[in-house]
N, C-alpha and C positions, 0 to 999 in steps of 0.2 A: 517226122514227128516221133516215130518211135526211138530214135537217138535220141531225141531231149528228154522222152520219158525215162529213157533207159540212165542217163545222166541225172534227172532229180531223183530218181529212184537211188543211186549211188551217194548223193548228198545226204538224202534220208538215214541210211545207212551207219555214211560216217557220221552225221550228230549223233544219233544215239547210240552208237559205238562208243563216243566221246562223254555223251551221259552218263552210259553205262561203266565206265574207268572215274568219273568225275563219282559217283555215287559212292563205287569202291574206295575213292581215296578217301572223302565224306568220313566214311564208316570207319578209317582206320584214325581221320586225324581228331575224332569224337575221344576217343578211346585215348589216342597218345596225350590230348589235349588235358582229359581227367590226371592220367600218370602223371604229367608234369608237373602239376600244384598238388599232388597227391606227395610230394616231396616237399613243401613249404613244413620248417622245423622253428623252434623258439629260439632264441641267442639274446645271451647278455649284452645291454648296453656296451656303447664304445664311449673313448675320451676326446678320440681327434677334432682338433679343432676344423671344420669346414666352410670351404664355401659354398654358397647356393646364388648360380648366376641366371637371373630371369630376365633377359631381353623380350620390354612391352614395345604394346603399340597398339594407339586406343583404347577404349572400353572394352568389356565385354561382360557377358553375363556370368554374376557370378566370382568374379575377378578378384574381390578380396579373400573372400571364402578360399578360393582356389589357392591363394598363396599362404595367408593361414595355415594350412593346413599342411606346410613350408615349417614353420615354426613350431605346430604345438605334435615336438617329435619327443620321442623319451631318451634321445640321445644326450649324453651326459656330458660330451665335450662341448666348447664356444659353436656357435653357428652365425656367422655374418649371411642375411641377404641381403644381396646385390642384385638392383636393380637397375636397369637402363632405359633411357628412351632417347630420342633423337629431339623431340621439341619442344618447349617448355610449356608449351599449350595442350600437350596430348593428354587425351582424356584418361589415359589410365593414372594420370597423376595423383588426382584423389582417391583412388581403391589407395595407394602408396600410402598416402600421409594419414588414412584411415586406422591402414596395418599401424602405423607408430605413433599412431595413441591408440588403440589398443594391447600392443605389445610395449609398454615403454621400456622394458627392462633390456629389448632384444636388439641386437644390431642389425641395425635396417636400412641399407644406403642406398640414395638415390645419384645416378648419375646420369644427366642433360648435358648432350653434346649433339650437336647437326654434321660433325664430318662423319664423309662418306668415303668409303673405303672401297667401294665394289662395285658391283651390281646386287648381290646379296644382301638386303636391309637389315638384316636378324643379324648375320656376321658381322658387318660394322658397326653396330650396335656393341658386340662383344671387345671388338677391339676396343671403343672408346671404353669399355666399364674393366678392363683388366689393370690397368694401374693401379686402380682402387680394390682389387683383389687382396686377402689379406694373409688365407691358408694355402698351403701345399694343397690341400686334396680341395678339386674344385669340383661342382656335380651342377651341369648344366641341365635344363629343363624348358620344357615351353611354358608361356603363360599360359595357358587352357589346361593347366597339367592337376589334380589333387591327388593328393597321398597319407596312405595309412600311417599311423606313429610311428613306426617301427621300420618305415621310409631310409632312413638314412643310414641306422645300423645295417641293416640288411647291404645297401650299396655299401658301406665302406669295407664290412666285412669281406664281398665277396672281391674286392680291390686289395684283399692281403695276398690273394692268390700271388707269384713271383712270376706266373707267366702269362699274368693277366693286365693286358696294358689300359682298360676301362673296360666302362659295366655298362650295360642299357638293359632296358625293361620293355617288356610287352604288355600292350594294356588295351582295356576296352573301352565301350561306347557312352556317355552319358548325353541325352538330348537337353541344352537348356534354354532353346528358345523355339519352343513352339514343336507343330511337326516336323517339319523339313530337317530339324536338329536331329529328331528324335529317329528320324529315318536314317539320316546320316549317320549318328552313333550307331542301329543295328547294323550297319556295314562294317564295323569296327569290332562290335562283339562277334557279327555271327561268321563274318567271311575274315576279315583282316588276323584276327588272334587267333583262330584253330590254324591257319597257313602259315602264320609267324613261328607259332609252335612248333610245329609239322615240321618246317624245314630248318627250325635250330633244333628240334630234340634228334631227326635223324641226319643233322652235318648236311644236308641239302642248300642252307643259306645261309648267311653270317651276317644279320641283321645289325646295324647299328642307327638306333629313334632315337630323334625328337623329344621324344618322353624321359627321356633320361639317357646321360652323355656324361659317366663320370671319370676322373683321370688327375696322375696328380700332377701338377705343375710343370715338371722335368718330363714327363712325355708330349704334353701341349707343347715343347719345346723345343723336344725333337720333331716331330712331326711338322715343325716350321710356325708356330702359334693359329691362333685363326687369322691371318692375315693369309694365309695358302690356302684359306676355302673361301676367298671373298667372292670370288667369281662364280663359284659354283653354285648350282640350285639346289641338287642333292648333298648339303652338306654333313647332314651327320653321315650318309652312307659313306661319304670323302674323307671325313675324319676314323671315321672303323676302317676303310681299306689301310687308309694313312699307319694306321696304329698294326695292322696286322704285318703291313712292309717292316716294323723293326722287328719283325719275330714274338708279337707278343698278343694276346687271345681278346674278342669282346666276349666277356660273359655275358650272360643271359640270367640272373639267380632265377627260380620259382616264385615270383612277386607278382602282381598286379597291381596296376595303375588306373586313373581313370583321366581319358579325355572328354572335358568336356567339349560336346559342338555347337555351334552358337549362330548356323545357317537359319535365314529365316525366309529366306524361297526358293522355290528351285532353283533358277538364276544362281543362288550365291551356294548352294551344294551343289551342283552341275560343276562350275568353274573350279571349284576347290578338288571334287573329286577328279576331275580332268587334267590339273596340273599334278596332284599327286599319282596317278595314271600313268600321264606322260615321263613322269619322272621316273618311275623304276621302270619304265620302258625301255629309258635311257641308259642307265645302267646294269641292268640284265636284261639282256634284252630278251634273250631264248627261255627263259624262266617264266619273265614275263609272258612271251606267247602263250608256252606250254602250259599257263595258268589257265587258259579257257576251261581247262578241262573242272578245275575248280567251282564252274558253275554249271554245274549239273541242269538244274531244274528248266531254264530257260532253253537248252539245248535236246528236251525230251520231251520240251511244248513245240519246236520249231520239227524237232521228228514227229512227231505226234499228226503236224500237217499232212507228210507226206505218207506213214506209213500208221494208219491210227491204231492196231491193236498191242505191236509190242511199244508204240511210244505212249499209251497209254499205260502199258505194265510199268515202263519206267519209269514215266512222268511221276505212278503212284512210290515207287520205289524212291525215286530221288526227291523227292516231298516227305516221307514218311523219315530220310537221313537224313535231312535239314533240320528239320523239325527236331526230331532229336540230340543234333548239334544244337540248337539254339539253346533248346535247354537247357543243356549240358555247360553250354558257357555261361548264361546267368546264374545258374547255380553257383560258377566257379566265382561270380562277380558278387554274387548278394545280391543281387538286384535285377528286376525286367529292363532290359533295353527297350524295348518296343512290342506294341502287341505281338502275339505270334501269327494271328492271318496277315499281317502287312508282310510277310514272308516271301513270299511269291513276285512281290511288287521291288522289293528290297532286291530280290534279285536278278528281275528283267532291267533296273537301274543299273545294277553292276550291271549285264553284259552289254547297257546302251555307253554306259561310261568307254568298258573294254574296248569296243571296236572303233568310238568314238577318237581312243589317245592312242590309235595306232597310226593316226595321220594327222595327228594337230603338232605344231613347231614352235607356237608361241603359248604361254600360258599366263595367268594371270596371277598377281602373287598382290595379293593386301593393296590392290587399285593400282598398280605396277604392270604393265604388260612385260614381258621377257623375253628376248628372243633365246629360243634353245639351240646350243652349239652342239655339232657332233662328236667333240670329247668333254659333253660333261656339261661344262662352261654356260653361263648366261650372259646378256648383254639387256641394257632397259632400253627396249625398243623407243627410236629416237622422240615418237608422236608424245610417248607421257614420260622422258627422261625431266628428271628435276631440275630444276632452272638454278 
C-alpha cells in the first residue's frame, strides 16, 4: 500500500508541476498575445484584382452575413467571389443567390459540380471551382469565416513580401447557434489564439488556417495545385508545409478574424473538436503532447485531489491567468466570447477532448466518417463512402 501511495503521491506532484509551467506559459502568452495586435497599423487601399474562393456545404447560421462581409471591403481593385458546392440541392444555395441580389454590381460565381476528387470534400470542391478562377492572387477561406473591410488589403499587402509564398490569419470565437456554439467559440478565443500567437510570434509553429489560405496562382502551381491535398485532412497545414518546401514563408499579419461556430449539442462540438484534435495530433505530434501543459486549470483540480494545499494555491493561481487571458483576448476581439464563469468548464472540455484525440483514428468530418492514415492522408471509411 505504501508503494501505491507513494506513486499517486508522485502523479500529484507532476500535475501540478505541469500546472504550474502551464500558468507560466498562461502569463507569458497574455502578454505576447496583447504585443501582437499591439502592431496592427492603417494602409492604403490596393488595386489588385482578387480572388475570394469559398467552398459551401449546406446552411449555416449566419451564412450570408458571413460572406458579405467577403464583399463589402474598401479594397479598390475587382473582387470575383467564387463560390462552390458539390449539389445543386444544397442548402447553402440560397444565402448564394441572396448575396446577388443584394450585391448586384459584384462578381459572384456559383459553381455546382458532384466530382470527387479525394477523400477530402472541401478540396474537391476547390478543384471543380478553379477553372472558373479569374485572378492571379487567390485568398481561400472557410465558409464560417467574417471579416473586417480592410480584410483584403491587409492580406494582399502582406503577400508583396518576396519571400512570402501566402498569408493566413489567426482568429477567434463567435457562438451562433445556441450554447454549445458559444462554448465552442470560447475554446477558440480563450485557448486556440493566445497558443497560435504564442507559437508564431516566438517561431515555435508555422501555422497555416482555414481562416485564411492566400497565394498567388504560380505558387498553387508549384506546390502541385489542390489536387496534392485531396487526400489529406489537414489540408491547409499541407498546403503551408507545401509552400514552405519551395523556400518561401506563411505570414501571419496582426489581423483578426472571426469564426463563426454553429454547434448545437454536445454530440456535434464533441466530434468537430475531436477531429480537429486528432488532426494536429497527426501532424505534430510532440507539440501536440507537450500542449497539455497549455491547460493549466484542469490539471491543478486533478492535483488539488491528491495534494489539496499547494493545488489549491495553484488551482487559484491558474484561474486567476485564464481569467485574465480571456479578457485580454475579448478585448483584442471587440467582443465577449462567452461568459467568463463558463471558464472552468470550457476547460475541463479541452482536456476531455485532449486525451480523448490521443486514441481516436477515425474522425467525423461534415457526416463523412474518415479513416486517418499515418502519413497524413484520409480515406472515407467504406460503411458512409458515397455511392
Amino acid at each position: 500500500m505504501s508503494a501505491l501511495c507513494f506513486a499517486i503521491s508522485i502523479i500529484g506532484w507532476a500535475l501540478l508541476l505541469c500546472a504550474a509551467l502551464g500558468t507560466l506559459y498562461m502569463a507569458l502568452a497574455t502578454r505576447i498575445l496583447a504585443r501582437f495586435f499591439g502592431q496592427r497599423q492603417s494602409m492604403p487601399s490596393r488595386t489588385e484584382p482578387v480572388t475570394l474562393l469559398k467552398p459551401l456545404y449546406g446552411d449555416e447560421p449566419r451564412l450570408a452575413e458571413n460572406l458579405a462581409s467577403f464583399l463589402d471591403q474598401d479594397h479598390a481593385g475587382p473582387i470575383q467571389l467564387l463560390l462552390g458546392v458539390h449539389r445543386a440541392d444544397d442548402a447553402a444555395i440560397p444565402a448564394v443567390r441572396a448575396l446577388q441580389a443584394r450585391f448586384p454590381q459584384a462578381r459572384i460565381d456559383l459553381v455546382i459540380n458532384d466530382i470527387r476528387h479525394g477523400a477530402n470534400g472541401k478540396i474537391s470542391n476547390l478543384i471543380n471551382m478553379m477553372p472558373q478562377a479569374a485572378h492571379e492572387t487567390l485568398i481561400l477561406s472557410d465558409s464560417d469565416m467574417a471579416v473586417d473591410r480592410d480584410y483584403v488589403t491587409r492580406i494582399v499587402t502582406a503577400l508583396d513580401d518576396p519571400d512570402v509564398g501566402a498569408v493566413s490569419c489567426v482568429y477567434r470565437g463567435r457562438g451562433d447557434a445556441g450554447f454549445w456554439s458559444q462554448l465552442g467559440a470560447a475554446g477558440l478565443s480563450w485557448q486556440f489564439l493566445p497558443g497560435a500567437v504564442f507559437g508564431t510570434a516566438l517561431k515555435l509553429a508555422r501555422p497555416c488556417m482555414g481562416s485564411t489560405i492566400a497565394l498567388r496562382r504560380t505558387t498553387l502551381d508549384r506546390v502541385g495545385g489542390f489536387t496534392a491535398f485531396a487526400d489529406k485532412l489537414a489540408d491547409d497545414y499541407a498546403i503551408g508545409e507545401a509552400v514552405h518546401a519551395l523556400g518561401l514563408a506563411v505570414a501571419i499579419p496582426p489581423m483578426l478574424v472571426v469564426h463563426g461556430s454553429a454547434e448545437r449539442s454536445f454530440n456535434e462540438l464533441w466530434r468537430h473538436e475531436l477531429r480537429w484534435g486528432a488532426t494536429v495530433r497527426d501532424v505534430v505530434p510532440v507539440a501536440y503532447a507537450m500542449g497539455v501543459i497549455g491547460i493549466p486549470l484542469p490539471l491543478a483540480l486533478l492535483g488539488l485531489l491528491i495534494h489539496p494545499l499547494p493545488g489549491a494555491i495553484l488551482t487559484l493561481a491558474a484561474l486567476t491567468v485564464r481569467l485574465n487571458l480571456a479578457v485580454t483576448a475579448d478585448k483584442i476581439a471587440g467582443a465577449r466570447t462567452a461568459p467568463l464563469w463558463w471558464l472552468p468548464m470550457r476547460d475541463c472540455l479541452t482536456m476531455g477532448v485532449f486525451i480523448a484525440s490521443l486514441f481516436v483514428r477515425r474522425v467525423d468530418w461534415r457526416g463523412t466518417a474518415l479513416n486517418m492514415g499515418s502519413d497524413g492522408r484520409v480515406a472515407v471509411h467504406s460503411e458512409t463512402a458515397p455511392s
